[in-house]
N, C-alpha and C positions, 0 to 999 in steps of 0.2 A: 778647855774652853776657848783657849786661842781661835779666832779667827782671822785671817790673814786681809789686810785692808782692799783688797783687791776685789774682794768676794763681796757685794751686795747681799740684800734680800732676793732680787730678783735672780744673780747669777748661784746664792746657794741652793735654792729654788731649781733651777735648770738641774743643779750638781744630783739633786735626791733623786728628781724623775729622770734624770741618763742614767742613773744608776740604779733605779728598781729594774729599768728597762732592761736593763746589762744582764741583771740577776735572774729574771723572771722569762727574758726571751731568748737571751743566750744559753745561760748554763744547762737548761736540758738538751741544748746541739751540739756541744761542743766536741763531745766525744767522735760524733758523727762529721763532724768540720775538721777535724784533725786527720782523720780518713781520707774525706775526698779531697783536704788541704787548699781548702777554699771554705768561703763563707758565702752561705745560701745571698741571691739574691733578693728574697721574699725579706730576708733581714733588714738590707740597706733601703726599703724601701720604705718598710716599717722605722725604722729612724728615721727618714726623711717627713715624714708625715707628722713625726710627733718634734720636728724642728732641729734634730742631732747630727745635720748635714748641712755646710758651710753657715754654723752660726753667726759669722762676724764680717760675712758676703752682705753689699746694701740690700734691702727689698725689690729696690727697680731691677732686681738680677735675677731677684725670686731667694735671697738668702733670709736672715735672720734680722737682717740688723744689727747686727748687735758690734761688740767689740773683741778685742783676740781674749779677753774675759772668759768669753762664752764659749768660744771654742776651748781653750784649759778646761774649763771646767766639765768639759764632756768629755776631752782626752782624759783627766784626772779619772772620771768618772769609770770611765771603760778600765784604765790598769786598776783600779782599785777594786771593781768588781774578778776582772783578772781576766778579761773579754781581749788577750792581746793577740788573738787573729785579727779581729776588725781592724784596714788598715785605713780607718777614717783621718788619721794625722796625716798621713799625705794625701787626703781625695780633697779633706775639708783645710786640713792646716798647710797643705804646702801647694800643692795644684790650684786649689780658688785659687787662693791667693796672689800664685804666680799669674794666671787669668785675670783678677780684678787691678791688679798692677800694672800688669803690664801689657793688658791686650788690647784691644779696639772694642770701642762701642759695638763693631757688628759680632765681634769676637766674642766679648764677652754675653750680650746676649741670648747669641746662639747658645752658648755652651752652658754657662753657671745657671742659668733656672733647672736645666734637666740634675745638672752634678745636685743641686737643692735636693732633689725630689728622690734622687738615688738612682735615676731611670742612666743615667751616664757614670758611672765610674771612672775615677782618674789614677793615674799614674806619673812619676817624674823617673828618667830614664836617667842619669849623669852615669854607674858604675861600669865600667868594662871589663870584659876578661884580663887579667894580666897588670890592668893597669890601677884597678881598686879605686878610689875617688880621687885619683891624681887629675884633677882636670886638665892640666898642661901635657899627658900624656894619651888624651884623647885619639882617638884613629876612627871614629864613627863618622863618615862626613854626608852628608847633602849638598852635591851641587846646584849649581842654577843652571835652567834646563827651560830656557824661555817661560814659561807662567807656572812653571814648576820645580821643584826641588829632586832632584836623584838619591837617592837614600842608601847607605851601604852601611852594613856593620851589625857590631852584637853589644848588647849590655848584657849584665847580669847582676845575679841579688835584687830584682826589681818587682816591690811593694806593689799590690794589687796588679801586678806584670800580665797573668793568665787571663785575668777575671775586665781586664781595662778597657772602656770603651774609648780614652782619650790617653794619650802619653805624650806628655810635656817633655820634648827628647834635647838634651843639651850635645850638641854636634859640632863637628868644624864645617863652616861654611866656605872657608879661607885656607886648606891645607898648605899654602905656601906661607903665610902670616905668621910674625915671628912669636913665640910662645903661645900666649891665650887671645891674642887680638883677634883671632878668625873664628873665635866662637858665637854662635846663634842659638835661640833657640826656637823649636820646629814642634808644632801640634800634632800629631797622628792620631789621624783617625782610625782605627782597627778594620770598622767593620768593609769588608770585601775590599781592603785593601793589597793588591796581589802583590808577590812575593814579602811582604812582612807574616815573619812566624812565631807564633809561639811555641818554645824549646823545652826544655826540663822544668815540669814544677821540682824548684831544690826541697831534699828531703833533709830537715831541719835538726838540730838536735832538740829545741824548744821550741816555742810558738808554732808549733806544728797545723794550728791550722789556717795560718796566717798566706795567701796567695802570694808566694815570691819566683819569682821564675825568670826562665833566659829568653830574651828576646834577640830575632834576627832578621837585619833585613839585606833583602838583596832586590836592590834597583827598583828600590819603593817609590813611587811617583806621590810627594807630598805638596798642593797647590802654595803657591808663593803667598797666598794668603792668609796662610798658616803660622807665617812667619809670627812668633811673638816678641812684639815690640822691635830694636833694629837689626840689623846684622852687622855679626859683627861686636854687639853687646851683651853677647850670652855670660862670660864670664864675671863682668861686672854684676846681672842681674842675678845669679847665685850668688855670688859672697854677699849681698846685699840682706839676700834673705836667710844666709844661714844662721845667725843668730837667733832669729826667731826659729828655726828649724831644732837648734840644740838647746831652747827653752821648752819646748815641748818635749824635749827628750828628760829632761830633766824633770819638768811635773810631773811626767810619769812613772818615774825614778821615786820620785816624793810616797805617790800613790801606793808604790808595793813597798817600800821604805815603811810605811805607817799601818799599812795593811799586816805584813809580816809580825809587826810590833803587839796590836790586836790580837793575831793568830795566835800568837804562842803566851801571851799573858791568859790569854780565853784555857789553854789547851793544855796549859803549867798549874793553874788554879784547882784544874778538877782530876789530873793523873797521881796520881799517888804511888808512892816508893818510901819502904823502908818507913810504914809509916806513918808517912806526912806526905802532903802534897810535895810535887816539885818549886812551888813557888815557894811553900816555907822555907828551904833549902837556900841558904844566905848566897849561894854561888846563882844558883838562879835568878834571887831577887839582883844582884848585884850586875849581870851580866845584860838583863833586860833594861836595870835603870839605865846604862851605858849607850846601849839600843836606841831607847825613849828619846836619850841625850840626842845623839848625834841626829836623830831624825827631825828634829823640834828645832836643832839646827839649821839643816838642812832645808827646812822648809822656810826658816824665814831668811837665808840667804836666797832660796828661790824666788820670795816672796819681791824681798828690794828687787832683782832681777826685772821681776815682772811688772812692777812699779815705775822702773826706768825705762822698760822698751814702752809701756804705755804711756809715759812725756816723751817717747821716741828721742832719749839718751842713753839705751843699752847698746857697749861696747862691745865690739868681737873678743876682745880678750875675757871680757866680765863672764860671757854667752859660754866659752870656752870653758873658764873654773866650772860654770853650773854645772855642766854637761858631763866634764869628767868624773868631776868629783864625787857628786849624787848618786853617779849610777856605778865608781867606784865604794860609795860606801852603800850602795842599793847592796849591791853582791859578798860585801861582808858580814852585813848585817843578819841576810837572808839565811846566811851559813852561820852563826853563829846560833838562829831560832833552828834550824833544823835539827845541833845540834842538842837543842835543847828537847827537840822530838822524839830523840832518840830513834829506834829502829823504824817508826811510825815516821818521821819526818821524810823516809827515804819512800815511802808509798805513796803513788799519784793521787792517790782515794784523796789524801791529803794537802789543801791548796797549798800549804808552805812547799810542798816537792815542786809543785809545778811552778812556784814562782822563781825555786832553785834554778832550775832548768830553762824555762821562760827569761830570766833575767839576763841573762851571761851576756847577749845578743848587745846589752845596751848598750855597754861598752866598744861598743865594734862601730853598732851603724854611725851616719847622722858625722861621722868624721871619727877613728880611731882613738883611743882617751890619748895614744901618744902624740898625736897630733896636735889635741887640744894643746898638751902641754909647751910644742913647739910655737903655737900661737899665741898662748899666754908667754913663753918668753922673749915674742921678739917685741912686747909691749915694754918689756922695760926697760 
């Protein structure tokens, strides 16, 4: 019966219908998304309409209104239904955002009513070959080229990459500037932009139908007015946002975290061995109360988390424990219900397999959990 202070009526409200939505309009595609490794865009538009795209963008933009509240509670919504192709945490949680922050009036106009409506899809570019989210290791650059930008280079691992009508690309603008000072950040627009390609959709181990692919460019002409916010301040305006970026990692860590918990008390109640149910079975009961524990944890260290960045006092270090830790005990937990599925947990038919498989990723993106830990300890 816990509910977490953050959650109103209104925004638990929002959590049920993104979540019937989840259930009712994705789960008979997903088979078929997993396939072509994208997600229809008949989908994102249908989100948009019922309000599940940049909820916490102002109105004058064409968003929600609302608060980074509303966006959780549709990110929670989507891993809990277990919808984690849709790559709305960076169209709605990371892109608006980067555009209501840090763009231009005329900027943001232009672009966030359509990203609302689904008609534009975003994307944020920082990963490269070789160099993994090392931003100091960058080699993507954009000159200046009288009212325009030059554009060279490749990312990869990149979130709606295939499917993106915009990509928020973090670049060197300044390749002679000493470490991170010559970083910008650069809008692309996709459509008939000549020489930008898109390269391999990556073939995943989980979230298979999620759009992540390599992009390339060569001597893309991106107008100077593309520019978001200054140059020169790309690297600032990332770390700025990554905490909120690894809080969303984390609520959705929470979501298959509790989800998992459900699955396997639901699926231990009614199998039966030797008997008696699985859940009679004292190693059972004992392994799931452990479960229950640490997720009920979990959630309310997410919860303070999320109570702190909304009086905009959550720390990079705080952002960091969330982020590793959740989605380190996301993948223990997971593994410990499957084993409780026994041969049945290792079949897709079954959501606990997919969220085995599904989950692994958490740990990785969003900034590696060893990372985290390298920034939790240079806090103290």
């Amino acid at each position: 019966m816990y509910r977490s202070l953050w959650v109103d009526d209104e925004v638990a409200a929002l959590k049920d219908m993104a979540r019937k939505f989840f259930d009712t309009e994705g789960a008979p595609n997903r088979e078929r998304w997993e396939q072509q490794q994208h997600i229809d865009r008949e989908f994102w538009l249908k989100a948009g309409k019922l309000g599940l795209l940049c909820a916490a963008i102002p109105v004058e933009y064409g968003g929600g209104g609302g608060s980074i509240a509303h966006d959780l509670a549709i990110f929670e919504a989507a891993s809990a239904s277990g919808e984690t192709g849709f790559g709305n945490h960076a169209h709605s949680g990371v892109v608006a955002h980067y555009l209501a922050t840090y763009g231009t009036e005329e900027q943001k106009r232009r672009w966030l009513p359509r990203m609302a409506t689904g008609e534009l899809l975003g994307a944020v570019a920082m990963t490269e070959p070789g160099a993994g989210s090392d931003l100091k290791a960058l080699r993507t650059t954009a000159i200046r080229d009288g009212d325009h930008y030059r554009l060279n280079g490749a990312k990869t691992f990149i979130t709606n990459g295939a499917t993106a009508d915009i990509v928020v690309l973090v670049v060197k603008t300044n390749p002679a500037a000493a470490s991170v000072h010559g970083i910008s950040l650069l809008v692309l627009e996709t459509a008939d932009a000549a020489g930008f390609k898109v390269g391999r959709k990556l073939k995943k181990v989980g979230m298979k139908a999620a759009d992540t692919a390599e992009l390339f460019f060569d001597d893309v002409r991106v107008p100077v007015a593309n520019l978001l916010g200054k140059e020169g301040k790309g690297f600032s305006y990332s770390m700025a946002k990554l905490p909120w970026e690894r809080l969303i990692i984390a609520i959705m860590g929470i979501a298959a975290l509790e989800r998992a918990v459900e699955e396997t008390v639901a699926y231990t109640k009614q199998r039966k061995a030797f008997g008696q149910t699985l859940f009679d079975m004292q190693n059972t009961r004992f392994e799931l109360a452990e479960c229950a524990t640490v997720a009920h944890i979990a959630r309310v260290f997410v919860d303070s988390c999320i109570d702190r960045h909304l009086r905009g006092e959550l720390d990079p270090a705080a952002a960091s424990m969330a982020k590793y830790w959740v989605t380190d005990i996301q993948c223990q937990v997971v593994d410990r219900c499957v084993q409780l599925f026994g041969g049945y947990g290792y079949m897709l038919e079954y959501p606990i397999a997919q969220m085995f498989i599904d989950g692994r990723a958490q740990r990785i993106y969003g900034g590696a959990n060893e990372v985290m830990k390298e920034l939790i300890a240079r806090s103290l």
